[in-house]
N, C-alpha and C positions, 0 to 999 in steps of 0.2 A: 530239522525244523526249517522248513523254505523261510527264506528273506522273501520272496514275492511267490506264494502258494500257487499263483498260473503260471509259473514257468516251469520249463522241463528241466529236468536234470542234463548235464552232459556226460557224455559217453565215457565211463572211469578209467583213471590214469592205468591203473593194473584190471587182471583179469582177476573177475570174481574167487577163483580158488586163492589168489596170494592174499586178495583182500580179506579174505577167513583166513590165512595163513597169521599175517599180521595181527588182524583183532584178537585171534587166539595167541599169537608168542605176546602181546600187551596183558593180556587175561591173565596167563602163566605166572608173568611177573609181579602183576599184583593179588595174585594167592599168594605168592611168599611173602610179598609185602603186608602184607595180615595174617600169614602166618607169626613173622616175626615179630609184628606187631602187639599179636591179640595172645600167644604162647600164655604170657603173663599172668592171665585173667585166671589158668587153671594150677599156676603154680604158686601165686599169691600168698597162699595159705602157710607153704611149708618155708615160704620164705618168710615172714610173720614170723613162724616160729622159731625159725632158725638164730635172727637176726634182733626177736622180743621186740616189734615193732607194733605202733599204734595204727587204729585204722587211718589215722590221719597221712600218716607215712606214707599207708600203701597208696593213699589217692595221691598224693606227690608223685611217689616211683610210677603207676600205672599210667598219670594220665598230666600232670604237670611240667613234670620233668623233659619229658617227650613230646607233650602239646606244643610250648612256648618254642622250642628251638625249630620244629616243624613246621610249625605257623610262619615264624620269621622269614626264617632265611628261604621257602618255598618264591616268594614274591622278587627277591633279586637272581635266582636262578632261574626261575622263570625267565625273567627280563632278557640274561644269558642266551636262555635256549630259544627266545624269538626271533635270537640271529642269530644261530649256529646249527649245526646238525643233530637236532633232537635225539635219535637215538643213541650219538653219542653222550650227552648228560643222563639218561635213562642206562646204561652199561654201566655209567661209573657212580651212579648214586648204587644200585645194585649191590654193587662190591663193597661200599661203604657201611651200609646199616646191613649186609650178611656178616661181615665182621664185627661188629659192634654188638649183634645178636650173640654172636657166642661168645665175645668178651664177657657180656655179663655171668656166664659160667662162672668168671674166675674171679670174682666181687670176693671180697674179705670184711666187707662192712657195706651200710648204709651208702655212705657213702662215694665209693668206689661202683658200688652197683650201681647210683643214680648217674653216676659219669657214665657209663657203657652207656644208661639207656637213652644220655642227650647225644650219645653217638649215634643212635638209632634214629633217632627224630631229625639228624641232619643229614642222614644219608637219605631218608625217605622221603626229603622233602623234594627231591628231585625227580620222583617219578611221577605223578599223575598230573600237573602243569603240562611239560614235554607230550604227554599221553596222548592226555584231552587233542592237545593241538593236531597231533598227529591223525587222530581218528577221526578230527573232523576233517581233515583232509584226505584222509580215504575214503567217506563216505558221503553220499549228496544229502543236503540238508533235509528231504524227506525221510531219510532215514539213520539219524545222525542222534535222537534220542533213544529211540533201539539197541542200535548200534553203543552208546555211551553205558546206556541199561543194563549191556552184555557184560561191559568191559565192571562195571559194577557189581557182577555177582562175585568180583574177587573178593570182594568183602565177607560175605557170609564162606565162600569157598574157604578163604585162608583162614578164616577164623576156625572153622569147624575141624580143619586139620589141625592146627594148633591145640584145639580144645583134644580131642581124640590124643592126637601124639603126646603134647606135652603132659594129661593125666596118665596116660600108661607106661611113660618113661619116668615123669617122676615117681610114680607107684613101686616100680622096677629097677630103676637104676638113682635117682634122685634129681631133684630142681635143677642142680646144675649141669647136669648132662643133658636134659632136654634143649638147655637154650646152647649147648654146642653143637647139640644133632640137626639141630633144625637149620643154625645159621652157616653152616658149610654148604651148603647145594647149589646157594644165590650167586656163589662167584665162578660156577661153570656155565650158570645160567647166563651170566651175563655175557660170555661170552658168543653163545647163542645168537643175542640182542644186536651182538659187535656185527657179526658178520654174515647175519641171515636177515634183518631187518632193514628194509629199503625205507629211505625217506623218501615220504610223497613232496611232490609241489607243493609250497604253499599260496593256502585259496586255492587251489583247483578249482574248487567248484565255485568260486564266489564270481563276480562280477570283476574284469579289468580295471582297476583302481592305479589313478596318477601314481611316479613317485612321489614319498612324502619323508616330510624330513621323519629322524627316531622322536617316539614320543617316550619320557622316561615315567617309573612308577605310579608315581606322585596324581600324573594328568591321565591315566588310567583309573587311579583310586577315585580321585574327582569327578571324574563322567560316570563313574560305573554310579558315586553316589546321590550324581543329579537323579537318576532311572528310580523312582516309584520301586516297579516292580521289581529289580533289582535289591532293593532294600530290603523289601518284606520277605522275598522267598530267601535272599541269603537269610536273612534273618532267623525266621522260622527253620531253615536246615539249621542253624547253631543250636537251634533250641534242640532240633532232631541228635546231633550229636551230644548237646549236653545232657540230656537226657539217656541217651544210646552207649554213648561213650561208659558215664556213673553208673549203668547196670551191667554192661561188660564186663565190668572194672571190679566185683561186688558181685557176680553171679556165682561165683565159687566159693568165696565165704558164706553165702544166701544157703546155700545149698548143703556144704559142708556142715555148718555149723548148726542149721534148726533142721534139717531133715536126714543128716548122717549120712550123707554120701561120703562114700571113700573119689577120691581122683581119677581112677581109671573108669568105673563104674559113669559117672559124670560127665564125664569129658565125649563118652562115649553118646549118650544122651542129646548133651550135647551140639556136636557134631552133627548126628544123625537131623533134629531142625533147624539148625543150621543150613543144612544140605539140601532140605524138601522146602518148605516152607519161607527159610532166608532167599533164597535162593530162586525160587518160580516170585516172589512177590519183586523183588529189585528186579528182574528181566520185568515183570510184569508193568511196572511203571515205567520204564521204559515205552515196551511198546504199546501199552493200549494209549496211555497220552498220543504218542504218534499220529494211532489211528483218532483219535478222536478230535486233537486239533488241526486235522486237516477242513475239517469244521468249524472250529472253531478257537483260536489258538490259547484263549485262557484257560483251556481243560489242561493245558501244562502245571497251572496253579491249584484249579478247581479237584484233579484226582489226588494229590498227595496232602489237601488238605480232607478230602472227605475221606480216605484212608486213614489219616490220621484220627479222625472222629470215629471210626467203625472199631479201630484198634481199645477206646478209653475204657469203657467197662471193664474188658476182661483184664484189665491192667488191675484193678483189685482184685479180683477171686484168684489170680495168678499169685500176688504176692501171700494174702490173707490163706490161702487153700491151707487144710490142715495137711492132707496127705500128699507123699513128694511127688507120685506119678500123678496124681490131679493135677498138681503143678506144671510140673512136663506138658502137659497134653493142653493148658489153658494156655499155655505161654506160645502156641501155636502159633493163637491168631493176631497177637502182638508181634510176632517174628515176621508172620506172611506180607502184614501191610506196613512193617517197621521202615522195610527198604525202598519202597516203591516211591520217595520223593528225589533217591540221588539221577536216573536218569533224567526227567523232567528238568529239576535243578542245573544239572551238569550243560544239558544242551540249551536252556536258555539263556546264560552264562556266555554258553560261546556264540549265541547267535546275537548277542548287543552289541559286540566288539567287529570291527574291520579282524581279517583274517591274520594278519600280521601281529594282533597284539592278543591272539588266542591263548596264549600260552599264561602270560602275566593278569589277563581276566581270569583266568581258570585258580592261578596262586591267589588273587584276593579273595574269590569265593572262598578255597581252601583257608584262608587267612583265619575269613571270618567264621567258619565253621570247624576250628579246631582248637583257636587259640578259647573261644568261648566254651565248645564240647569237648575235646580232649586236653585242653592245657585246666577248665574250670569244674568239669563235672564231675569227674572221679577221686577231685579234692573234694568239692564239695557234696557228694555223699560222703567219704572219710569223713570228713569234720561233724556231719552231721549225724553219724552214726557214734562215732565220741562222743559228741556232745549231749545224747538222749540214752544214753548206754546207762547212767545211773540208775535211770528213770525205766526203761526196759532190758536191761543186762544184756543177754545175748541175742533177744527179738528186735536188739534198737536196729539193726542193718536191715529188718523186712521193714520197718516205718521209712526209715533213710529212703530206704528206697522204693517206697511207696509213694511217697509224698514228692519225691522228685519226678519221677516217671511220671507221675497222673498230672502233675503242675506243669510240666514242662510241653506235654502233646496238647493239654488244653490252650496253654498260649500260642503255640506257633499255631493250631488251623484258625485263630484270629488272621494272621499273619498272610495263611493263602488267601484268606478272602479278600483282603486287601491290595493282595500283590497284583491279582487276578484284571486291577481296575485299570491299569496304565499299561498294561503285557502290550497291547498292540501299537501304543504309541509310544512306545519307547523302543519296541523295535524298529523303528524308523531313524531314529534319533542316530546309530549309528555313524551316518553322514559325515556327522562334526568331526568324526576322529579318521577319517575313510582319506 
């Protein structure tokens, strides 16, 4: 996203092939980092059974447990890595939640599993702060929500393996061998990260800026929450993830339990939109925003809220559909335009902040879009599926999650509209912290 739309970019630190080299070994690591993350969503079930827990639990273990400690401590590691060598915090968060992933194999209770998985949430919280920063520094702000949109298809990518892997390993071997197969790979991978990934300049591409004294979290948190637009689009992404998060979280009991899918069958499903549809929409939002606010810079706002509005219908006949492949195949077009707000998001994010404190604007956005979507939503379908379970037995999880998803996209495209109104004057604003 240009800071001043007339001016040129300058000539890049690296050559175009290490710059794909980069975005791609970033890309890498956050498929695992949703692989390990999202594993869960397909083994859910057999842990439930295993361990006679409530859905209330599972929304704890999937999305609480892991929300709160990942939200947290994201914003002081961050802070960290705004003065130190980013790819070092990104190698060792790596090794952390890949061991903590397979720790939870060896869970003996509730419990014990919930510990493994706030070890996951603390090691992951070090990767996409570090990231963000980095890639804005490889790439010039024309092409920096693109580029951000790329690094986003980890999302759907890691998910859709997890989804795949972990139903035909628990199918085949059981729940707890999948989350040890998965979390060994991350610590050769990091070492990859150690010593094939160069850290660019920071700011490269931004404008020569005085020294200035450290600014510490706190007067980050503050400016980010003077910004209008700021407010609305975090905003509306938490909604994105509360929403995103509670049907992740709940698609494998959805499925399991009113349409009789077995796990591997599923997973496989899955994966597969995941893979098409997850995956071309989050690059898609990335780059058609690009292209369009080169025109006009509230189309950063204006596309993932009108995606969001194209998505709402089929968000019932998806959950309502009586037959499971109907399901599958409506749940398309909620997949395709589900992602397309994290590029947009991601880079206007880093475009409010001087270049120096990218990293720690990048942890509050994550702040606020996880401690709300993944530490709030996947409880709250659990609770909400309990709670109506009398009332509909085993259809209460397709209302849960009915009424969540359809409630939750209708509030946030209020959100872009709103956000949409201050985008260009609050890009300016930067100054004060510069």
């Amino acid at each position: 996203m240009p800071d001043d739309p007339s001016s040129a970019d300058p000539a890049p630190e690296f050559g175009a092939g290490y710059q794909r080299y980069a975005l791609g070994l970033l890309l890498v690591v956050y498929v695992f980092n949703f692989i390990d993350r999202q594993i869960v969503n397909i083994l859910i079930e057999g842990i439930k059974e295993e361990f006679q827990l409530s859905d209330t639990q599972l929304g704890f273990f999937g999305g609480t447990a892991f929300g709160i400690f990942y939200a947290t401590l994201g914003i002081p590691i961050a802070r960290y890595a705004d003065g130190r060598v980013r790819r070092n915090v990104i190698a060792l968060a790596l090794v952390v939640w890949s061991v903590m992933t397979a720790a939870q194999g060896f869970a003996r209770g509730f419990v014990t599993l919930a510990i493994a998985r706030v070890g996951v949430g603390v090691g992951e919280a070090g990767c996409s702060p570090p990231a963000h920063s980095m890639i804005s520094d490889y790439f010039p702000p024309s092409r920096r929500a693109t580029a951000l949109g790329l690094y986003a298809t980890g999302i759907p990518i890691g998910s859709a393996i997890g989804l795949f892997a972990g139903g035909w390993i628990r199918e085949t071997l059981g729940w707890r061998e999948a989350f040890m197969i998965v979390g060994a790979p991350g610590v050769l991978l990091s070492l990859l990260v150690l010593f094939t990934l160069k850290e660019p300049t920071r700011g490269y591409y931004d404008p020569p800026a005085p020294p200035a004294e450290p600014v510490n979290s706190f007067e980050v948190i503050a400016f980010l929450a003077k910004l209008g637009s700021f407010r609305h689009l975090a905003f509306a992404g938490a909604l994105h993830a509360f929403y995103g998060y509670g049907a992740a979280s709940f698609v494998g009991p959805f499925f399991e339990r009113l349409h009789g899918f077995e796990s591997g069958e599923l997973g496989s499903w899955l994966a597969l939109i995941s893979l098409t549809t997850g995956v071309s929409g989050t690059f898609l939002g990335g780059y058609v925003s690009d292209r369009l606010a080169s025109r006009d810079v509230r189309w950063y706002a204006w596309l993932p809220g009108i995606a969001t509005a194209v998505g709402l219908p089929f968000i019932y006949f998806y959950y309502m559909a009586p037959d499971r492949y109907v399901a599958l195949a409506i749940s398309m077009i909620p997949s395709l335009v589900g992602g397309m707000y994290l590029g947009p998001t991601f880079a206007v994010t880093q475009a409010l902040v001087p270049p120096r404190l990218r990293a720690q604007a990048s942890a509050v956005l994550l702040f606020v879009l996880n401690i709300i979507g993944l530490g709030l939503g996947p409880q709250f379908v659990g609770l909400l599926s309990d709670w109506l379970e009398p009332r509909y037995q085993i259809e209460s999880v397709r209302y849960a999650l009915l009424w969540t998803v359809a409630g939750g996209a209708l509030w946030s495209t209020l959100h872009y509209a709103l956000g949409a109104r201050t985008l260009q004057r609050d890009l300016e604003a930067k100054r004060e912290l510069a």
